[in-house]
C-alpha positions as CSV (number, residue, x, y, z in Angstrom):
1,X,80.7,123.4,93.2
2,X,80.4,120.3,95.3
3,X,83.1,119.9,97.9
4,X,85.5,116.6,97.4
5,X,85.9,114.3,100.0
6,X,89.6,114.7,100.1
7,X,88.5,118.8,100.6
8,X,86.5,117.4,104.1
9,X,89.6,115.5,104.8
10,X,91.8,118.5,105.6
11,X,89.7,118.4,108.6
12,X,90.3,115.5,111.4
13,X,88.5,114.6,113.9
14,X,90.9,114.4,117.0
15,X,88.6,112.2,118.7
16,X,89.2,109.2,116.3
17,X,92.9,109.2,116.0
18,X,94.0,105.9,116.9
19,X,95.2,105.7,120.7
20,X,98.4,104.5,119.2
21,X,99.3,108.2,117.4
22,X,97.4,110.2,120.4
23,X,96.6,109.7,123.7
24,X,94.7,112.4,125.8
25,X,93.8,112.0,129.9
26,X,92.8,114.9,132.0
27,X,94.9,117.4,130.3
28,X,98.0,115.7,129.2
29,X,98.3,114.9,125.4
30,X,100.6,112.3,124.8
31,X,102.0,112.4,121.4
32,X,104.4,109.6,119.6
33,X,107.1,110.5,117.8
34,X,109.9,108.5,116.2
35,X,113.9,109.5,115.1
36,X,116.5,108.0,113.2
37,X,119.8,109.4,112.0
38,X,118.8,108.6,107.8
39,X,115.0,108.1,106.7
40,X,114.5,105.8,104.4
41,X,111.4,107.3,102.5
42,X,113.3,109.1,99.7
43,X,115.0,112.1,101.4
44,X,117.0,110.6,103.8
45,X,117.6,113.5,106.1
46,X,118.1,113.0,109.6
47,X,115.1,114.0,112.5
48,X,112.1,113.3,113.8
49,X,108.8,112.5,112.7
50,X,105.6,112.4,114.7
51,X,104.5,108.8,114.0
52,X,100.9,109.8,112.6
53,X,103.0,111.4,109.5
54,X,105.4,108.2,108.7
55,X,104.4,107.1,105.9
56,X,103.1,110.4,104.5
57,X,105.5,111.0,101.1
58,X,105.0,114.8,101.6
59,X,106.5,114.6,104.9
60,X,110.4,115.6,105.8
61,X,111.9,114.9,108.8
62,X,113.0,117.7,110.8
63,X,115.4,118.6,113.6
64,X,115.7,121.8,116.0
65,X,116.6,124.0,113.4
66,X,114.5,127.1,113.5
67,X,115.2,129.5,110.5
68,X,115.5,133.2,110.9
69,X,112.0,134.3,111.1
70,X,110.2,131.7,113.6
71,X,111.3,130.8,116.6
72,X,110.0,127.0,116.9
73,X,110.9,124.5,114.8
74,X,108.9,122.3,111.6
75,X,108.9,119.5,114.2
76,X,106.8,121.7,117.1
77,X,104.4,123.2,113.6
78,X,103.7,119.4,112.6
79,X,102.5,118.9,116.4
80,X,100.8,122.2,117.6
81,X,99.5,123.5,114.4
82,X,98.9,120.4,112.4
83,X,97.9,117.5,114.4
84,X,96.9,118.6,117.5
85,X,94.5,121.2,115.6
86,X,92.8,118.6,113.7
87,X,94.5,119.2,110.4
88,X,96.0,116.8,107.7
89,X,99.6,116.6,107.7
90,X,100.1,117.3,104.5
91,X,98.1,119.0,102.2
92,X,98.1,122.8,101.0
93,X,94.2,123.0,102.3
94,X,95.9,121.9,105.8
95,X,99.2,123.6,105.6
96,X,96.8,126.9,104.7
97,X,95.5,126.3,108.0
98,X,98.4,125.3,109.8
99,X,100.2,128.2,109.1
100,X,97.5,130.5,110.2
101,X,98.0,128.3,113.7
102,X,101.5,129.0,113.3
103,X,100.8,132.7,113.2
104,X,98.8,132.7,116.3
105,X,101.4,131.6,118.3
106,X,104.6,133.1,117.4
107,X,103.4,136.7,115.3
108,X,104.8,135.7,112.3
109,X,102.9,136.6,108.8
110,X,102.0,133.5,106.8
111,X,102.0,136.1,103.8
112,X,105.6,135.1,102.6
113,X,104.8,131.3,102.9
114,X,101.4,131.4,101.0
115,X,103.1,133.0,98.2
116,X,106.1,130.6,98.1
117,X,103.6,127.5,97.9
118,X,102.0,129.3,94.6
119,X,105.5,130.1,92.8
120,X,106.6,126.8,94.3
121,X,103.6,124.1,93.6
122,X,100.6,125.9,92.2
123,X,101.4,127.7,89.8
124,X,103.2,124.2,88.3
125,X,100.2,122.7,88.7
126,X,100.9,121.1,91.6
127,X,98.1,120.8,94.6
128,X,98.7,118.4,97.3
129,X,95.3,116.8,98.8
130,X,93.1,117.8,96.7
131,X,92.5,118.5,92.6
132,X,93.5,121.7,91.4
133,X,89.8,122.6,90.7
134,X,88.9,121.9,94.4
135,X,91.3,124.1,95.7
136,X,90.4,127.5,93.1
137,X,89.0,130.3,94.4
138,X,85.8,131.1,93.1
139,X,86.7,133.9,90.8
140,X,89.3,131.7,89.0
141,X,87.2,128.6,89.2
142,X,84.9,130.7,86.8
143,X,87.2,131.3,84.5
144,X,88.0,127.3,83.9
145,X,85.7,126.6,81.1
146,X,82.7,124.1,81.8
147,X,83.8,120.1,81.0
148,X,87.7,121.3,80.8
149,X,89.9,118.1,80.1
150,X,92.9,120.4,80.3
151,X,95.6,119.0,83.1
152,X,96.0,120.8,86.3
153,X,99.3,122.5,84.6
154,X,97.2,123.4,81.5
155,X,94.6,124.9,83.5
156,X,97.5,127.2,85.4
157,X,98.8,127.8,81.8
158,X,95.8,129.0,80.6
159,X,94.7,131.1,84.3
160,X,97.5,132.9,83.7
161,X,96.5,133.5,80.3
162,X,93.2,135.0,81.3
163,X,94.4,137.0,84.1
164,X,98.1,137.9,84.0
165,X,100.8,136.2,86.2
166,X,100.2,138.9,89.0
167,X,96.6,138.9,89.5
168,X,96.7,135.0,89.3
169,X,99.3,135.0,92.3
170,X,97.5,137.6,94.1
171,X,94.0,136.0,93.8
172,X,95.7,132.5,95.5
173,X,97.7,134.1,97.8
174,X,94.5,135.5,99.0
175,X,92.9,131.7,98.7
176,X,95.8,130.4,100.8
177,X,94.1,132.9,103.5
178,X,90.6,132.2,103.0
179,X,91.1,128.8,103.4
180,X,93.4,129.6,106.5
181,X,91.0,130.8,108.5
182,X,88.1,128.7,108.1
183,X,90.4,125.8,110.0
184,X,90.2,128.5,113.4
185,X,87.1,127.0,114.9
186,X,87.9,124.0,114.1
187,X,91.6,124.2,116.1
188,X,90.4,125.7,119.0
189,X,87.7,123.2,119.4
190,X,90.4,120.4,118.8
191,X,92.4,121.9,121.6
192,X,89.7,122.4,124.4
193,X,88.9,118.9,123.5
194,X,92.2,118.0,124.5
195,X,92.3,119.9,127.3
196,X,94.8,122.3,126.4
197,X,94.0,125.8,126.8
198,X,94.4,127.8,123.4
199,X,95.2,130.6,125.5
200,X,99.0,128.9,126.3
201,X,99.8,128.1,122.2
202,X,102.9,130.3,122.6
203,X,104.0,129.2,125.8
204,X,103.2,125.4,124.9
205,X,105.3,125.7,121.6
206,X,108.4,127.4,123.4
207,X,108.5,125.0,125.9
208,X,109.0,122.5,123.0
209,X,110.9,123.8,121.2
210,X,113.5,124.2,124.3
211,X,112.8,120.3,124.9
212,X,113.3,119.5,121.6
213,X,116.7,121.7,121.6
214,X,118.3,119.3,124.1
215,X,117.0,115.7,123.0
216,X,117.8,116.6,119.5
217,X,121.5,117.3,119.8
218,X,121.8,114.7,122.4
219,X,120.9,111.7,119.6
220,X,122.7,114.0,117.1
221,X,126.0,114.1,119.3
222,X,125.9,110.0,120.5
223,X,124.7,109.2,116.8
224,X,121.8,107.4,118.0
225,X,120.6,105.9,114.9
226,X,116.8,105.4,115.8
227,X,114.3,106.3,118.8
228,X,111.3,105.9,119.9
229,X,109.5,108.2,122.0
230,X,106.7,110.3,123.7
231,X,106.2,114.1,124.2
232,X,103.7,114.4,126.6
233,X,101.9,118.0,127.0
234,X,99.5,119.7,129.4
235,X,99.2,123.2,130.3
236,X,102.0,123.4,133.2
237,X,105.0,120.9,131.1
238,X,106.4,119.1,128.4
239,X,108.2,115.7,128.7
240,X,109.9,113.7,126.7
241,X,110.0,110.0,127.7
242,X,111.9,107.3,125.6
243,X,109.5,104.0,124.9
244,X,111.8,102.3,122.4
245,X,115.5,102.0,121.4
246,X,118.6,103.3,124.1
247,X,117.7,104.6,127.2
248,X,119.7,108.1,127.5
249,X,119.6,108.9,130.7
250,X,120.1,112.9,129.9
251,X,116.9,113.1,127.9
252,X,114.7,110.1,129.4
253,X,111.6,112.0,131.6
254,X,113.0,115.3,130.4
255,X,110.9,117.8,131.4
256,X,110.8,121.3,130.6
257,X,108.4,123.5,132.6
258,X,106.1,126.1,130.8
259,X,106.0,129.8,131.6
């Protein structure tokens, strides 16, 4: 099976993102990110977006929220275990990889995610990033006869024909961790080339998350409509430095220091 070129896309070389979306100098990653009270790219919900996914039609903005199981937010994943691994931003290849980054640092089982993608977008014949072949596991793949014209929800139809609703779920659950951890040398390697030390993921994303807690209810609270900004990371703090839009005194250099 040859491998697509939107399969070797999940993987990004951190060293040529444009300066503009990433900036890295002796430690300190320098990250732009953007807010605005209503996006206009067909959700419309309020938050923030790192700038390197505007644009991206798969991409929601987010705000503090956490949920119940995960103690950092979508925002901090999009930053820690997306971009600054070297992962797409979207993409279930990326987000199988993203989420085992995601585990790493806060304990949680990707399990229950992986299986909600399937019931949610795979087993509709839905695959983000890639075709629906590309993305099979091998035993499935060989069950797609040769020269196929069936559509990607056909092929699901008839998958589930062969091997029964269960097996098929199981057998890309297990996929969605395969392809999960072949992304871990890959992020490390992003991260020491940033200078960040792998060992501080936890520590990095909590001090985040806490920055993220203030300046996000502060432009929620003065109904700041849009903002422009930095989040600058190294090993010792996080800061959050407006370059665009009103200067708010209570969250301009914010800095939150990490444990």
């Amino acid at each position: 099976m040859m491998i697509s070129s939107s399969v070797r896309g999940a993987f990004r070389n951190i060293e040529q993102y444009p300066q503009n979306l990433l900036r890295a100098d002796d430690g300190c990653v320098q990250v732009p990110a953007t807010y605005k009270k209503v996006w206009d790219d067909g959700f419309g919900a309020r938050g923030w977006k790192v700038d390197a996914t505007i644009g991206d039609p798969e991409i929601i903005a987010s705000t503090r929220e956490t949920g119940q199981r995960i103690n950092t937010s979508v925002f901090i994943h999009d930053i820690l275990d997306h971009f600054l691994s070297g992962f797409g931003v979207s993409g279930h290849r990326s987000e199988a990889m993203a989420l085992i980054q995601l585990s790493k640092r806060t304990g949680s089982d990707p399990g229950s995610d992986y299986e909600q993608l399937v019931r949610e977008d795979i087993l509709n014949g839905r695959v983000n990033g890639e075709a629906l072949m590309d993305f099979l596991p091998a035993d499935l793949y060989a069950l797609v006869p040769d020269g196929t014209t069936m559509t990607d929800k056909q092929t699901i139809a008839f998958l589930r024909e062969q091997t029964g609703e269960d097996r098929l779920i199981k057998s890309l659950v297990d996929n969605f961790f395969k392809l999960g951890k072949e992304g871990e040398n890959h992020a490390d390697e992003s991260w020491k080339t940033l200078g960040l030390d792998t060992n501080r993921r936890t520590e990095i994303g909590l001090a985040l998350q806490s920055l993220l807690g203030v300046i996000d209810q502060t432009v929620e609270q003065l109904g700041i409509e849009e903002l422009h900004g930095t989040i600058s990371i190294d090993d010792r703090h996080v800061t959050f430095n407006i370059t665009e839009g009103s200067i708010i005194d209570s969250i301009e250099g914010r800095q939150v220091a990490i444990a």
